[in-house]
LUMBA-990724 format. One line per 8 residues: for each residue x, y, z of C-alpha. Coordinates in nm, 4 decimals. Layout:
residues N
X:Y:Z  ...
This chain:
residues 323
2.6113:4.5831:-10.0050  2.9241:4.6698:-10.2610  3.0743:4.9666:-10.1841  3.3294:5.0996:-10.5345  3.6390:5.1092:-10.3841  3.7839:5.3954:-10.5856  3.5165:5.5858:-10.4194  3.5946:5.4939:-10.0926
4.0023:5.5794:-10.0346  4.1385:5.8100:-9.7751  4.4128:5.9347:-9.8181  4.6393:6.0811:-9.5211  4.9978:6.0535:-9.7075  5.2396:6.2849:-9.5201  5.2562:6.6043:-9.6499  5.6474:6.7028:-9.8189
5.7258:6.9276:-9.5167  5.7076:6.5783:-9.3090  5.9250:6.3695:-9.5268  6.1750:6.6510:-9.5720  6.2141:6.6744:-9.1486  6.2072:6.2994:-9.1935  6.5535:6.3170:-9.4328  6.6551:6.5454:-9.2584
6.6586:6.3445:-8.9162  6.7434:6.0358:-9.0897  7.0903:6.1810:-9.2777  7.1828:6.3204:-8.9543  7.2182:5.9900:-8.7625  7.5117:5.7877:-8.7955  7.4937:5.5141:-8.9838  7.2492:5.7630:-9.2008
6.8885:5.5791:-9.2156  6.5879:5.6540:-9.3953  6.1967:5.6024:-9.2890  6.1864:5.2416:-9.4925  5.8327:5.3258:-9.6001  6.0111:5.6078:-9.8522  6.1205:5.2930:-10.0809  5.7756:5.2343:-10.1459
5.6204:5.4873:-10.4223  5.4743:5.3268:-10.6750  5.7936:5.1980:-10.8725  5.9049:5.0935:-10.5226  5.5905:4.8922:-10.4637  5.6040:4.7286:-10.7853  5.9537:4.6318:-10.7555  5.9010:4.5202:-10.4321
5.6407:4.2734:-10.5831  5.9492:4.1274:-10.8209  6.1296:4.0635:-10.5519  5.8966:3.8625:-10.3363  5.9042:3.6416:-10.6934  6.2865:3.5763:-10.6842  6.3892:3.2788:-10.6493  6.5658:3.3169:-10.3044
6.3011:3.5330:-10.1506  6.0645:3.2615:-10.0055  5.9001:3.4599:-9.7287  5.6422:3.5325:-9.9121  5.5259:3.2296:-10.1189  5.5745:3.0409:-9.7577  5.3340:3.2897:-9.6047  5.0663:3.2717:-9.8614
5.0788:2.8898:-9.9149  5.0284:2.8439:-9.5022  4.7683:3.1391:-9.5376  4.5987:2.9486:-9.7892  4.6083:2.5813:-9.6106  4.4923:2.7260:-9.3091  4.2432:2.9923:-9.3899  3.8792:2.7771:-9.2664
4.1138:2.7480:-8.8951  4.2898:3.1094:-8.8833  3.8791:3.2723:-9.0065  3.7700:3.1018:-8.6624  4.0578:3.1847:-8.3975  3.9789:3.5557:-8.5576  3.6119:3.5142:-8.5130  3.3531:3.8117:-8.6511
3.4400:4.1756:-8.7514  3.5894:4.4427:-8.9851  3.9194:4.2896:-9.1358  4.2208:4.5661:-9.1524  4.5170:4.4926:-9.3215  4.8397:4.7245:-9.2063  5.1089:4.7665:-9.4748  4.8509:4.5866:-9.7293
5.0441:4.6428:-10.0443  4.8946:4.4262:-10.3612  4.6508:4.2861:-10.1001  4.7519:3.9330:-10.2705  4.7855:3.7268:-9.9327  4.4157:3.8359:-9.7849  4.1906:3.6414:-10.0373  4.1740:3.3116:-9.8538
4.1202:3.5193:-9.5181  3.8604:3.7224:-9.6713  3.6719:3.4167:-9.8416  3.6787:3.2309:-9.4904  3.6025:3.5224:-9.2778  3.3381:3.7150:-9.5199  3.3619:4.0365:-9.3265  3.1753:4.2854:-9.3024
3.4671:4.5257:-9.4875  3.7898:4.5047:-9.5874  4.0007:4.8400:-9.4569  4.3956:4.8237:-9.6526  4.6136:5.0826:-9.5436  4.9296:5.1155:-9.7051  5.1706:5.4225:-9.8042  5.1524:5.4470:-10.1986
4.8372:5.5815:-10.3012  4.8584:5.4544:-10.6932  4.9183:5.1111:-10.5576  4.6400:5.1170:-10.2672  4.3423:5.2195:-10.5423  4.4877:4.9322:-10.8047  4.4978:4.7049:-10.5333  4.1297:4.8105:-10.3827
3.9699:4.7980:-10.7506  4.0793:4.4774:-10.7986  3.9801:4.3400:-10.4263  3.6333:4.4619:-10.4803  3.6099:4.3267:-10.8541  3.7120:3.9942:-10.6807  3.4735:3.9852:-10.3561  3.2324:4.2292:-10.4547
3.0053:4.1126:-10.1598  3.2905:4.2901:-9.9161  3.2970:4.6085:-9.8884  3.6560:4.7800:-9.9520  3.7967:5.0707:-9.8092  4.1689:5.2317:-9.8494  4.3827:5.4541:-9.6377  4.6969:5.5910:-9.7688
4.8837:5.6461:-9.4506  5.1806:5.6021:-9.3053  5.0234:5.3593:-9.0119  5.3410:5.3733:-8.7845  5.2050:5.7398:-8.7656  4.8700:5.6905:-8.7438  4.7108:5.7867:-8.3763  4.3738:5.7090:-8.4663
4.1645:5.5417:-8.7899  3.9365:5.7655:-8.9659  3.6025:5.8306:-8.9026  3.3982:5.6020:-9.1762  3.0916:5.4329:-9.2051  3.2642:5.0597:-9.2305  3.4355:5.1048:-8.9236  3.1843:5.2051:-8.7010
3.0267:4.9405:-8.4327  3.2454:4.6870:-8.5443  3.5136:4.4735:-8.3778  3.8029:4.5352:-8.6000  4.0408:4.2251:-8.6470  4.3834:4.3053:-8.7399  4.5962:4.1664:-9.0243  4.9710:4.2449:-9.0531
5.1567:3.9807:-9.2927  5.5188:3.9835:-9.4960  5.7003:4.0288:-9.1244  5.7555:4.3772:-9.2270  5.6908:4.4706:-8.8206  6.1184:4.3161:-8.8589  6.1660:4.6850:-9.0275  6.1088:4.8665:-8.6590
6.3706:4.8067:-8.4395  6.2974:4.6395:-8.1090  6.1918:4.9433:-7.9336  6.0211:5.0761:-8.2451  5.7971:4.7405:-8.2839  5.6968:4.7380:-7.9593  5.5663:5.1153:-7.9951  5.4297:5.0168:-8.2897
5.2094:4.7055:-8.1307  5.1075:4.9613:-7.8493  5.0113:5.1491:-8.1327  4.7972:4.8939:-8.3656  4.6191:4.7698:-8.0092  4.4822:5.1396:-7.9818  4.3925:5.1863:-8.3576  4.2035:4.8665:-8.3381
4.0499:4.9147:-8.0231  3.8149:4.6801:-7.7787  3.8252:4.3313:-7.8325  4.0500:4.3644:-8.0710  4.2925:4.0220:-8.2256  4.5653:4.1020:-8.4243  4.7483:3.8201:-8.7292  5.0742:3.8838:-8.7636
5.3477:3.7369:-8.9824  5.7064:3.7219:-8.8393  6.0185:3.5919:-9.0576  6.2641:3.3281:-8.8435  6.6076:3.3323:-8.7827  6.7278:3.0583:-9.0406  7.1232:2.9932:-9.2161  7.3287:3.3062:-9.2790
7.3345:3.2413:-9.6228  6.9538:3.2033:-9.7241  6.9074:3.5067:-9.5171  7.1419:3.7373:-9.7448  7.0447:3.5962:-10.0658  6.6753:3.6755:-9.9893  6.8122:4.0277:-9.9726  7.0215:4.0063:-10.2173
6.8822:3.8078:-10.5128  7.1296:3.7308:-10.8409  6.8681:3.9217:-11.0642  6.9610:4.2268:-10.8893  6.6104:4.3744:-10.8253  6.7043:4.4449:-10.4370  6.9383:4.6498:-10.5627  6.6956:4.8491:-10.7903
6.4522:4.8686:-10.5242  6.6857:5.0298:-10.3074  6.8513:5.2630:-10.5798  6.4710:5.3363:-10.6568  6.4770:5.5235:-10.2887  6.7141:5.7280:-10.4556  6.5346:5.8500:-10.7443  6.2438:5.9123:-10.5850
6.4396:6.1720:-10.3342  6.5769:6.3376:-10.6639  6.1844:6.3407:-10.7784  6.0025:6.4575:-10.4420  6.2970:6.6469:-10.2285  6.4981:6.8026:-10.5086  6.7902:6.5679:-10.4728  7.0888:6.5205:-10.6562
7.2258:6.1593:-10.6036  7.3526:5.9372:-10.8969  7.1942:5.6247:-10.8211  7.4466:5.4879:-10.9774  7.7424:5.5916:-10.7672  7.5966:5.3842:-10.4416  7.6598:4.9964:-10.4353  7.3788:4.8027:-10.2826
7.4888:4.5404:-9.9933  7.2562:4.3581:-9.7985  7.4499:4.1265:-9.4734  7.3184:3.9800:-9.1398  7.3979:4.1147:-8.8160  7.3726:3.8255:-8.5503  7.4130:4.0713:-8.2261  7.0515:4.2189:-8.3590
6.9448:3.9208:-8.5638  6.8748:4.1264:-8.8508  6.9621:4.1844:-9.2133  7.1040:4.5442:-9.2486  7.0451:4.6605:-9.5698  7.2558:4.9918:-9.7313  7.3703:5.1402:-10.0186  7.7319:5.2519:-9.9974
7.9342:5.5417:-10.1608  8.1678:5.4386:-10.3901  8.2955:5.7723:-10.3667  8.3523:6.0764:-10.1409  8.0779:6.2883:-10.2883  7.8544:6.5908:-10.1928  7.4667:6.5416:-10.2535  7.1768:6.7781:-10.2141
6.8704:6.6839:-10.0585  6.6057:6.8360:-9.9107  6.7447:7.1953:-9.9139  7.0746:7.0835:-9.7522  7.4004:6.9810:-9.8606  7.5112:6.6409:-9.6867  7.9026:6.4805:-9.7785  7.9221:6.1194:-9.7977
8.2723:5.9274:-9.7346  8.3764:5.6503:-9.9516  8.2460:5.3710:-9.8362  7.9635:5.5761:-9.6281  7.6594:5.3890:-9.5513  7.2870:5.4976:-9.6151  7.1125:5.1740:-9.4670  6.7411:5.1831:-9.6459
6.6359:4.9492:-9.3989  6.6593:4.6542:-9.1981  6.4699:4.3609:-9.0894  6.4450:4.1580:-8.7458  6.4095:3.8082:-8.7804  6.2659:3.6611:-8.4371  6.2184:3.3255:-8.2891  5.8945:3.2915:-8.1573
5.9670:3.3136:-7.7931  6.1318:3.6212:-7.8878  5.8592:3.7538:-8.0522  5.5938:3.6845:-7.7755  5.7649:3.8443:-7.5439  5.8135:4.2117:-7.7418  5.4347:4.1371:-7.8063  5.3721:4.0989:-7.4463
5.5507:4.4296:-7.3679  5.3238:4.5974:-7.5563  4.9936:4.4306:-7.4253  4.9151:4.1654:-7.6309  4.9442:3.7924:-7.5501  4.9424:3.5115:-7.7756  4.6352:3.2767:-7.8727  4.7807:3.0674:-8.1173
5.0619:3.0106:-8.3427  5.0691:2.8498:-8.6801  5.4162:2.7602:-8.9071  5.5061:2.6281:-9.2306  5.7103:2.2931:-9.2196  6.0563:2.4087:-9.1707  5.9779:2.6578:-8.9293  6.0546:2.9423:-9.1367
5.8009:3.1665:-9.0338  5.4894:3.1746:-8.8087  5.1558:3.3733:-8.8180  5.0514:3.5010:-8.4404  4.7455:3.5287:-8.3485  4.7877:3.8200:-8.0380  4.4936:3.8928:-7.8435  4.4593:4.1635:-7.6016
4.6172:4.0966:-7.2708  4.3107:4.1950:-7.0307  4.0544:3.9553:-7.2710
């Protein structure tokens, strides 16, 4: 059975009263912090697709290469069902999962609409013999997945690469976990991709590559709240800095004022400080004791663990805690 993908998209995006109440929240806090998943409209997503080809961004050619090498062993420890892929982006890293596994659909959910069809035409033009479906959501948000042929009387298997859970703080992550065990339900088995703790200095130049197209991914964030929320920010009056953290073992990422400056946004006038940060987002790197250990907070215990060479990252396999 092929199901078109273009015909089969859902699409749940959160309406503009939501991401205005979202600014709103976020430039209130101190250090001011935006929902990360606002860098990623469709400029966003396709700059965030140059950066994972920088030369000092590695997390994601590491990830694919062990996803690729170990696809026939990772296809068995998941065993049979649907295959949904949270945060799926260009859907790039599922191929040798779906070619081992074979499911019987393919559910992507991911933020940016324009990217989620391209991404779902192209999936289905590849494996037309699995059935794709797309669900622009924000899935951090998402109490429950929609009603749809392809996900009913399944076991659904859960796939969550690029370590992008390291965007949700601790407390956040573990919410979220609580979260993705509900949305997948009974018997469900989650693969997960979580970025190690490794030298200071590979960390920031992964987030701050010499081409400078962390920088325009983060400026982007700006431009698309002068688009969508009727804001007035010069992109180019915020520097982009990107350090680690070691009492959260995290890279903070920001853009700073330059200047003392007044922006609008979202109905509101908001004053930055020189030297004000607006941190766009940040991401956890965890050891894998550490990681286990969130995950068994929220329900889940591990089944197996699988890492490139150096250790750099691992995929979990987390099953639920009762099975």
């Amino acid at each position: 059975m092929t199901v078109q993908s273009h015909h089969d998209l859902i699409d749940l995006h959160p309406e503009p009263a939501d991401m205005r109440r979202l600014v709103r929240e976020g430039m209130a806090q101190r250090p001011r912090q935006l929902p990360a998943w606002l860098l990623y409209d469709a400029e966003g997503s396709r700059l965030f697709e140059a950066i994972c080809e920088q030369p000092e961004y590695g997390l994601t050619r590491t990830e694919t290469a062990l996803l690729e090498e170990r696809a026939p062993e990772l296809a068995a420890a998941l065993g049979a069902g649907v295959l949904v892929e949270f945060g799926a982006g260009n859907a790039r890293k599922v191929g040798p999962l779906l070619e081992a596994l074979r499911p019987p659909a393919y559910v992507a959910l991911d933020i940016s609409a324009e990217h989620l069809q391209q991404s779902c035409v192209a999936l289905q033009v590849r494996y037309p013999a699995v059935p794709v479906l797309g669900i622009c959501c924000d899935y951090s948000q998402l109490q429950d997945l929609p009603e749809h042929p392809l996900l009913q009387g399944q076991r659904r298997l859960g796939f969550y690469p690029g370590s992008s859970i390291g965007n949700f703080s601790p407390e956040e992550a573990r919410v979220l976990l609580v979260q993705l065990r509900q949305l997948l339900g009974p018997g469900a088995r989650l693969l997960i991709g979580i970025d190690q703790p490794k030298a200071v200095a590979r960390l920031e130049a992964a987030y701050n590559d010499a081409a400078g197209v962390s920088a325009a991914f983060a400026r982007n964030l700006l431009v698309r709240l002068n688009r969508d929320l009727a804001g007035s920010f010069n992109p180019e009056a915020f520097a982009y800095t990107a350090w680690w953290q070691p009492e959260h073992s995290r890279i903070a990422m920001a853009l700073v004022s330059r200047q003392a400056q007044t922006v609008q946004l979202a109905g509101e006038a908001w004053r930055f400080a020189a030297g004000e940060p607006l941190i766009t987002e940040y991401s956890v790197k965890y050891d894998p004791e550490a990681f286990l250990a969130l995950a068994a907070c929220a329900g889940w215990r591990g089944a197996g663990r699988w890492s490139d060479p150096a250790g750099d990252l691992s995929l979990h396999l987390l099953v639920t805690a009762d099975s």
